[in-house]
C-alpha positions, -999 to +999 in steps of 0.1 A: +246-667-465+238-702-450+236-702-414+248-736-400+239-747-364+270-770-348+266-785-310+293-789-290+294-814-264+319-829-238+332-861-243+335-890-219+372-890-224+373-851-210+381-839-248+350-821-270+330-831-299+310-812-316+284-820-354+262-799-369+227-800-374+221-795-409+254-804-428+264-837-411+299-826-405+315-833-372+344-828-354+366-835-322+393-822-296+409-814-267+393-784-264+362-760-274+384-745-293+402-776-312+371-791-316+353-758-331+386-758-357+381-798-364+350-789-376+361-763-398+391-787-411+366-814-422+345-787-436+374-779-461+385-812-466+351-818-478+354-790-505+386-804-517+378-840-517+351-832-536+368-811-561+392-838-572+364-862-577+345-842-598+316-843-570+292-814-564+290-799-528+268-775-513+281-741-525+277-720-492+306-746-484+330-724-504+330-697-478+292-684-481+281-702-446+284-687-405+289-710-380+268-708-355+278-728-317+260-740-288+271-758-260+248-785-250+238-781-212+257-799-196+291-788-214+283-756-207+279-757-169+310-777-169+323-748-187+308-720-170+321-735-135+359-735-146 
């Protein structure tokens, strides 16, 4: 199983972003959580995409990976205070 390290961050705009380290997949929202399932979306997208084109893809991508988060500091006091 691939372990795959995503940091979440807030945004200037109040919303959340977060990307991961080693997969270059990103994602964005309102909240941790809408960001966290962004990620997730473009993760799938990137399976399907790639699957009509004939493209090859990592294959933890087809459900052999963990997600691992981390809120960047100062996210996380932001959070931690609310």
């Amino acid at each position: 199983m691939k372990t795959i390290y995503a940091t979440i961050e807030r945004a200037s705009d109040g919303g959340y972003g977060v990307y991961t380290a080693n997969g270059g997949f990103t994602g964005m929202g309102d909240t941790i959580e809408e960001a966290k399932d962004s990620l997730r979306e473009t993760m799938r997208l990137q399976v399907e995409v790639s699957k009509e084109d004939g493209v090859a893809y990592p294959a933890y991508l087809d459900g052999g990976y963990e997600i691992i988060y981390n809120l960047d500091i100062q996210s996380f006091l932001e959070f931690a205070g609310t």
